[in-house]
Structures are given as C-alpha cells and as structure tokens.
Jmol script that loads the backbone (N, CA, C; Angstrom):
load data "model"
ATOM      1  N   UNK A   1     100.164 124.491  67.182  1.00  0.00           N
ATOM      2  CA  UNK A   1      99.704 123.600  68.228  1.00  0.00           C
ATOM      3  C   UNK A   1     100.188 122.158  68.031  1.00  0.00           C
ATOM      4  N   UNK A   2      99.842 122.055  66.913  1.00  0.00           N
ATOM      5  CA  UNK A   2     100.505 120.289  66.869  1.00  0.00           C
ATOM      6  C   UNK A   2     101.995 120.153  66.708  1.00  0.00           C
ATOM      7  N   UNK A   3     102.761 120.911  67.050  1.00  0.00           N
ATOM      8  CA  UNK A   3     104.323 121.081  67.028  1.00  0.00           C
ATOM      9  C   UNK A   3     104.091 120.598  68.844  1.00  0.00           C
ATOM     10  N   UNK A   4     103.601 121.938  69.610  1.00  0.00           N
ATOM     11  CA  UNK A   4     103.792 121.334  71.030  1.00  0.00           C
ATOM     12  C   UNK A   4     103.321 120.008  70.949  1.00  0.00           C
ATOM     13  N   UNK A   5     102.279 119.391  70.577  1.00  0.00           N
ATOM     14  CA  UNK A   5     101.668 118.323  71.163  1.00  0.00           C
ATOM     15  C   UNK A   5     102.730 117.528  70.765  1.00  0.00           C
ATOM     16  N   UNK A   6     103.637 117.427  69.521  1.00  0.00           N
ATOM     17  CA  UNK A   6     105.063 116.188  69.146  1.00  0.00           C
ATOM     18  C   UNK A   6     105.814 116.510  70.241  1.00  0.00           C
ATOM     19  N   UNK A   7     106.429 118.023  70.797  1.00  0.00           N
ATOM     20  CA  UNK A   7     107.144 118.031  72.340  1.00  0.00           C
ATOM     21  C   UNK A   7     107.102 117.815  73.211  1.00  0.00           C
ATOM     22  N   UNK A   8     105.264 117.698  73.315  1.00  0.00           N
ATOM     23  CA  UNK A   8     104.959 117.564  74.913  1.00  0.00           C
ATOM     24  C   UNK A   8     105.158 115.950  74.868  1.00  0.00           C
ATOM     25  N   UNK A   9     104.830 114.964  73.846  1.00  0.00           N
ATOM     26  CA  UNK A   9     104.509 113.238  74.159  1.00  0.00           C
ATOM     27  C   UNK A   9     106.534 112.999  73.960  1.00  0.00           C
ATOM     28  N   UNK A  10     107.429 113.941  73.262  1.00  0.00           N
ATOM     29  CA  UNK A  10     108.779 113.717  73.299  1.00  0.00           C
ATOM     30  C   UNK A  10     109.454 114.009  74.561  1.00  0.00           C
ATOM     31  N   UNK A  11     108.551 114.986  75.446  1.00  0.00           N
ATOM     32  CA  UNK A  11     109.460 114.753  76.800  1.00  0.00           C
ATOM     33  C   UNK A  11     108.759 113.809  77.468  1.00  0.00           C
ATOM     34  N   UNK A  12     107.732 113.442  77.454  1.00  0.00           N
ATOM     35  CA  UNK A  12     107.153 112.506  77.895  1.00  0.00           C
ATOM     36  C   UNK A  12     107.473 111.354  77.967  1.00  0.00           C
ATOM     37  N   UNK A  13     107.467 111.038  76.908  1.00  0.00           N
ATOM     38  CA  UNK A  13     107.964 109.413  76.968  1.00  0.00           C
ATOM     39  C   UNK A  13     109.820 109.239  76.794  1.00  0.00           C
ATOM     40  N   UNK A  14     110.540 110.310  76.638  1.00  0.00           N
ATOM     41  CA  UNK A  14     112.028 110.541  76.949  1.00  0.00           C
ATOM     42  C   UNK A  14     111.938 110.285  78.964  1.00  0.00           C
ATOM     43  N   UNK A  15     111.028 110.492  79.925  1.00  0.00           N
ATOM     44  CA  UNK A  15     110.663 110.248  81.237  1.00  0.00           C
ATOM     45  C   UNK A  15     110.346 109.580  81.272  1.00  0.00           C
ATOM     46  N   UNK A  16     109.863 108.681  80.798  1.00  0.00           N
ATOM     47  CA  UNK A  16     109.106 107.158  80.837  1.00  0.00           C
ATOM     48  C   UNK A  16     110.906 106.368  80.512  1.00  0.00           C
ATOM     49  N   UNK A  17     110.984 106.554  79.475  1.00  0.00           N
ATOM     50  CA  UNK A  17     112.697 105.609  79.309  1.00  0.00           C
ATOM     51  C   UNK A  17     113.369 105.917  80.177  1.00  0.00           C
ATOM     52  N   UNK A  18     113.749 106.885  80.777  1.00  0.00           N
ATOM     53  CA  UNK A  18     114.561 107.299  81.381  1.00  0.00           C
ATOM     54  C   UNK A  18     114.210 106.656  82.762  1.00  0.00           C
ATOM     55  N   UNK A  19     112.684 106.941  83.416  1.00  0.00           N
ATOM     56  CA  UNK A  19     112.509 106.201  84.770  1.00  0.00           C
ATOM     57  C   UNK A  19     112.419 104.647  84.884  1.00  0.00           C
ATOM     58  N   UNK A  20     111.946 104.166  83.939  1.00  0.00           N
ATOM     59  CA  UNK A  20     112.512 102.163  83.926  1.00  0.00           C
ATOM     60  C   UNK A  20     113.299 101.991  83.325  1.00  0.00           C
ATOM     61  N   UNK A  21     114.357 102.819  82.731  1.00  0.00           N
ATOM     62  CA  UNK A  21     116.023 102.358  82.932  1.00  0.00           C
ATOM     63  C   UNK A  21     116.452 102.277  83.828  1.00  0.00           C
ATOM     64  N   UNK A  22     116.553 103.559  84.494  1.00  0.00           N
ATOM     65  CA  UNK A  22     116.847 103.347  85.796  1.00  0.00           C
ATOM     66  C   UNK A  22     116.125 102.902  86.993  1.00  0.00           C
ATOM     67  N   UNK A  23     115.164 101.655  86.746  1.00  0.00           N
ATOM     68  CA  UNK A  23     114.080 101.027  87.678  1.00  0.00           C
ATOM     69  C   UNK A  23     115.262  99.992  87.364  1.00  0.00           C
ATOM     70  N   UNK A  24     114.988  99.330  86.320  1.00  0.00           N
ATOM     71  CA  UNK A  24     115.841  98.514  85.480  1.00  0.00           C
ATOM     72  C   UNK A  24     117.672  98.131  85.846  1.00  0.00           C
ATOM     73  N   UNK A  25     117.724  99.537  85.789  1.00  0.00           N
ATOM     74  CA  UNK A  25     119.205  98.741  86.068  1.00  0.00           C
ATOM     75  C   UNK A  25     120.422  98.731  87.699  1.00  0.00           C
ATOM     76  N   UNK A  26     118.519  99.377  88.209  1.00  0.00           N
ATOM     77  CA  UNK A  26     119.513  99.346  90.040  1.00  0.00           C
ATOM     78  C   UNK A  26     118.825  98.195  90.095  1.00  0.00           C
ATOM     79  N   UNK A  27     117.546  97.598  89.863  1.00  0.00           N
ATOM     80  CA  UNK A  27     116.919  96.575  89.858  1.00  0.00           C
ATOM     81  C   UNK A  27     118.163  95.545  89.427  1.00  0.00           C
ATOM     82  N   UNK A  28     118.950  95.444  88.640  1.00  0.00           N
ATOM     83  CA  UNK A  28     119.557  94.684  88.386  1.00  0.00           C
ATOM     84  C   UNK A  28     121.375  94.774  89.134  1.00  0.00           C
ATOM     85  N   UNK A  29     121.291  95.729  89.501  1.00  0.00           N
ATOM     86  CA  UNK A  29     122.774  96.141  90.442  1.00  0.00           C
ATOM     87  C   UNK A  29     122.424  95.629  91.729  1.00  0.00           C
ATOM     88  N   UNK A  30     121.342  95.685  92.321  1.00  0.00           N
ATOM     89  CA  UNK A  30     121.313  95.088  93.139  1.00  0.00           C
ATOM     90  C   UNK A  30     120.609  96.419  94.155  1.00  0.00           C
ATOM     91  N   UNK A  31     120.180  97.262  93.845  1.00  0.00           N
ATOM     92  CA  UNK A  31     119.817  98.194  94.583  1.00  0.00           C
ATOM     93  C   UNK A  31     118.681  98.164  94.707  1.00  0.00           C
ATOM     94  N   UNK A  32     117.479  97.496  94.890  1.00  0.00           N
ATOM     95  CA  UNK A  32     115.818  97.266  94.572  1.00  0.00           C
ATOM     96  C   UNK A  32     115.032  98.271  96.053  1.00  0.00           C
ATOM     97  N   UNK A  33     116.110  98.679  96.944  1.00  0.00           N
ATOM     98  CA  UNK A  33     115.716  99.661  98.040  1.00  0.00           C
ATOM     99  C   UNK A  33     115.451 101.031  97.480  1.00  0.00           C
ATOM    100  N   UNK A  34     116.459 101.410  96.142  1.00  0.00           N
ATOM    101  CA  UNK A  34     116.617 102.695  95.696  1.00  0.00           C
ATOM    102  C   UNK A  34     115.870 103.005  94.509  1.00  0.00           C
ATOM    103  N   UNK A  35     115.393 101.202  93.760  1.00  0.00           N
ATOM    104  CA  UNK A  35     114.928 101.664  92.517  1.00  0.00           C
ATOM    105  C   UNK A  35     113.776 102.416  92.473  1.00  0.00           C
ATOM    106  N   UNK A  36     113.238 103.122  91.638  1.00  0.00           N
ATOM    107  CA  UNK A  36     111.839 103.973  91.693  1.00  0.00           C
ATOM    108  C   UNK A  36     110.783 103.430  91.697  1.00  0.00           C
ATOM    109  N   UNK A  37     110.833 102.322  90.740  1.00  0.00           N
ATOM    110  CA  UNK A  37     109.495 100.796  91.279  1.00  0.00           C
ATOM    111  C   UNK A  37     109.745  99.991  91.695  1.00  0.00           C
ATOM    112  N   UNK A  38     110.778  99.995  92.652  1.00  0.00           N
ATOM    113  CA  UNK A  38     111.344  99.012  93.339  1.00  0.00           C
ATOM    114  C   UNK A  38     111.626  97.464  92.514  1.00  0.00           C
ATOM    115  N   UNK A  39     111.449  97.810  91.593  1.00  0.00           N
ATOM    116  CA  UNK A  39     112.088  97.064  90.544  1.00  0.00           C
ATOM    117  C   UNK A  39     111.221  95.834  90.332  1.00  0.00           C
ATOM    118  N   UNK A  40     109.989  96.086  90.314  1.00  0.00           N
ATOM    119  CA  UNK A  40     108.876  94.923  90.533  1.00  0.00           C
ATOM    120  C   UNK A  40     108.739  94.013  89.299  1.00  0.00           C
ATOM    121  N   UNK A  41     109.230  94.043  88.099  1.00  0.00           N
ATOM    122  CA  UNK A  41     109.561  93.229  87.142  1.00  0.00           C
ATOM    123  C   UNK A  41     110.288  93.482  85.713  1.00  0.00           C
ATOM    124  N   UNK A  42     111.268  92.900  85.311  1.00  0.00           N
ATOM    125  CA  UNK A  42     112.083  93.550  84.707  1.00  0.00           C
ATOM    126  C   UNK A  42     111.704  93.203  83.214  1.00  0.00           C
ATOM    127  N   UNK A  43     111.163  92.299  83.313  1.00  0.00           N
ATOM    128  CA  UNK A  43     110.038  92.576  82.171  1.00  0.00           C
ATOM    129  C   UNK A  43     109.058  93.115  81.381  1.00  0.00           C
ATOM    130  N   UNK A  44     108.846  93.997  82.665  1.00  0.00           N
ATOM    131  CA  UNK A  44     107.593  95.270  82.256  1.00  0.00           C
ATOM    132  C   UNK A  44     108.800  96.193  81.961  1.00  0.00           C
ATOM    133  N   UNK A  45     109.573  96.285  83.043  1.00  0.00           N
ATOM    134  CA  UNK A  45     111.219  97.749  82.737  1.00  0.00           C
ATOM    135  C   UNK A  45     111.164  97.526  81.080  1.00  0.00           C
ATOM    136  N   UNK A  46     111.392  96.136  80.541  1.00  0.00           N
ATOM    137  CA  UNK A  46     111.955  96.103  78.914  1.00  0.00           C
ATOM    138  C   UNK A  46     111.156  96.565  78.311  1.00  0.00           C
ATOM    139  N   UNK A  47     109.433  96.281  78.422  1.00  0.00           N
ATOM    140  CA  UNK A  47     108.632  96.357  77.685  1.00  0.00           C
ATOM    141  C   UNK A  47     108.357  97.888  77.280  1.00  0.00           C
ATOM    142  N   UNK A  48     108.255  98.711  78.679  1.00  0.00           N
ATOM    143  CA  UNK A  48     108.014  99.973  78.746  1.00  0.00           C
ATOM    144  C   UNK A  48     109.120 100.838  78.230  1.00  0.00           C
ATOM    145  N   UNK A  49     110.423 100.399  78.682  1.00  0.00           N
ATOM    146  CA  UNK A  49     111.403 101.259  77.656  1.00  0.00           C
ATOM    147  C   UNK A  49     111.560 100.821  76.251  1.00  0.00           C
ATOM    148  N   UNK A  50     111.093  99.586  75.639  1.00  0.00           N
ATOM    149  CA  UNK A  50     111.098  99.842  74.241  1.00  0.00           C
ATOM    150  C   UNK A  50     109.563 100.573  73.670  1.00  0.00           C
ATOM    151  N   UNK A  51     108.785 100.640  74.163  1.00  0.00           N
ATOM    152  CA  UNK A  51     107.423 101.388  73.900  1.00  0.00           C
ATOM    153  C   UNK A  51     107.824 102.341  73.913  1.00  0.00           C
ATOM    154  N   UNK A  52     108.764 103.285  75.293  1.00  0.00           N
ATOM    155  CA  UNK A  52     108.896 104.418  74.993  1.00  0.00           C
ATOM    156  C   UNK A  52     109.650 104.894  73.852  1.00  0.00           C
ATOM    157  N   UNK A  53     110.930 104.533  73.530  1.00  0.00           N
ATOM    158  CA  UNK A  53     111.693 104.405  72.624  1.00  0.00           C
ATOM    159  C   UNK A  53     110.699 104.640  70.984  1.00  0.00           C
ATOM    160  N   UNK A  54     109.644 103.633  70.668  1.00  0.00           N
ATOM    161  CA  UNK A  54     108.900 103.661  69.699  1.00  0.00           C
ATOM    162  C   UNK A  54     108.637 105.275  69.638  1.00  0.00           C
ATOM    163  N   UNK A  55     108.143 105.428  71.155  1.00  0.00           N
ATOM    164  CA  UNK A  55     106.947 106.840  70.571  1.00  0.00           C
ATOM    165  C   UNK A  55     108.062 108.005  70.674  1.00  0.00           C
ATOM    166  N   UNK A  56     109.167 107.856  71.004  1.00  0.00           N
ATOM    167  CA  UNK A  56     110.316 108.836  70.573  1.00  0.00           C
ATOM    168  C   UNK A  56     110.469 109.274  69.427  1.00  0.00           C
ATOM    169  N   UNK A  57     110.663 107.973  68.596  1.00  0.00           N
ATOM    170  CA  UNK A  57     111.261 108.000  67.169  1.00  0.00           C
ATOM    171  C   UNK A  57     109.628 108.782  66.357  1.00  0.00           C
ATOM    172  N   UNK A  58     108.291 108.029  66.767  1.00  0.00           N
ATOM    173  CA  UNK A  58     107.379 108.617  66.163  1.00  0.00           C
ATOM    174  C   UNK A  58     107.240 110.043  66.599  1.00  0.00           C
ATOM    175  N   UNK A  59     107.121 110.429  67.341  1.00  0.00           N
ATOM    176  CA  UNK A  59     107.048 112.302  67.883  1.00  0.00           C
ATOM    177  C   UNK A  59     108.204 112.633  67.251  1.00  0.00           C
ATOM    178  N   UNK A  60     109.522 112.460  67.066  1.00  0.00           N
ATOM    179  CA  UNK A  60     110.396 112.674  66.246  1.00  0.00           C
ATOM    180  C   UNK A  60     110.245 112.920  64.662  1.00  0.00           C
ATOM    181  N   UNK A  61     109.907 112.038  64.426  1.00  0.00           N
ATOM    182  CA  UNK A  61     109.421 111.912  62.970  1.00  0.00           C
ATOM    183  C   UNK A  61     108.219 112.746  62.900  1.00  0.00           C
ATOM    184  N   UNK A  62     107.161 112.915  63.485  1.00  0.00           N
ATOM    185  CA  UNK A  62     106.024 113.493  63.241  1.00  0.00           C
ATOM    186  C   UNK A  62     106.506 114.934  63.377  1.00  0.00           C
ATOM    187  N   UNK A  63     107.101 115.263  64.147  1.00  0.00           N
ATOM    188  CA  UNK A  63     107.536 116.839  64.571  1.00  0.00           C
ATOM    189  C   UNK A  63     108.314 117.282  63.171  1.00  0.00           C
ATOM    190  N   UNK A  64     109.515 116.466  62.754  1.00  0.00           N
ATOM    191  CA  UNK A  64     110.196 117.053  61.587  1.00  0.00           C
ATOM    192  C   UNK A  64     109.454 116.939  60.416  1.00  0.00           C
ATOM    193  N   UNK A  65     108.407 116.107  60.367  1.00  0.00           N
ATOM    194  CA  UNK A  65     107.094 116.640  58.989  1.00  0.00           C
ATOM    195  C   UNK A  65     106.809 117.592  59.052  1.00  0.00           C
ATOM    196  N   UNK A  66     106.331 118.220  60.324  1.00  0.00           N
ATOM    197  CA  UNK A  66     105.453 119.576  60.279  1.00  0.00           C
ATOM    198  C   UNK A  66     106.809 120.843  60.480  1.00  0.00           C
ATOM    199  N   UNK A  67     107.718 120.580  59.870  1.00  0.00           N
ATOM    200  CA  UNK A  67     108.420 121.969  60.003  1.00  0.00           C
ATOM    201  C   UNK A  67     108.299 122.811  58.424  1.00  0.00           C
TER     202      UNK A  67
END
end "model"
wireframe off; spacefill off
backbone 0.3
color backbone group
C-alpha cells in the first residue's frame, strides 16, 4: 500500500508541474486565451512548479526506500 500511495502523489504532482508550466509559459508567449489559468500570475506558476518538483523528488526518494 504505501508503494501506491509514493505513485499516486508522483503522478500527481508530475500534473501539477506539468499544468503551470504550461499556464506559465503560454502565459508568457503570449497566449493567456489558451493558457489553462489563464495565466493569472506567474508567480504562483513558479511557486507551484517548484513545490511540485519538491514532492517529486520526495515520492521518489520515499518510493526507492521501500523497495
């Protein structure tokens, strides 16, 4: 069980980076019609993709302990 629970928060927050990158960087191309949060501050985009990033590396790390 605690193997899924490191997979389930690793695809998780791999969707979290992935959707305010790309909030992030049409937000910044110039596309704010197409972005997914319409690109409402690109400050939260940074904040939230390095948070996600964190809990990557930790579900990462936590998952290859328990093998």
């Amino acid at each position: 069980m605690p193997k899924a629970l490191c997979l389930i928060s690793l695809v998780a927050s791999i969707l979290v980076v992935v959707l305010f990158l790309a909030d992030m960087a049409m937000g910044l191309l110039g596309m704010q019609d197409l972005a997914p949060l319409r690109s409402a501050s690109t400050l939260m985009d940074l904040v939230f993709i390095v948070a996600g990033v964190v809990l990557i590396v930790m579900s990462w790390i936590t998952y290859r302990e328990q093998r």
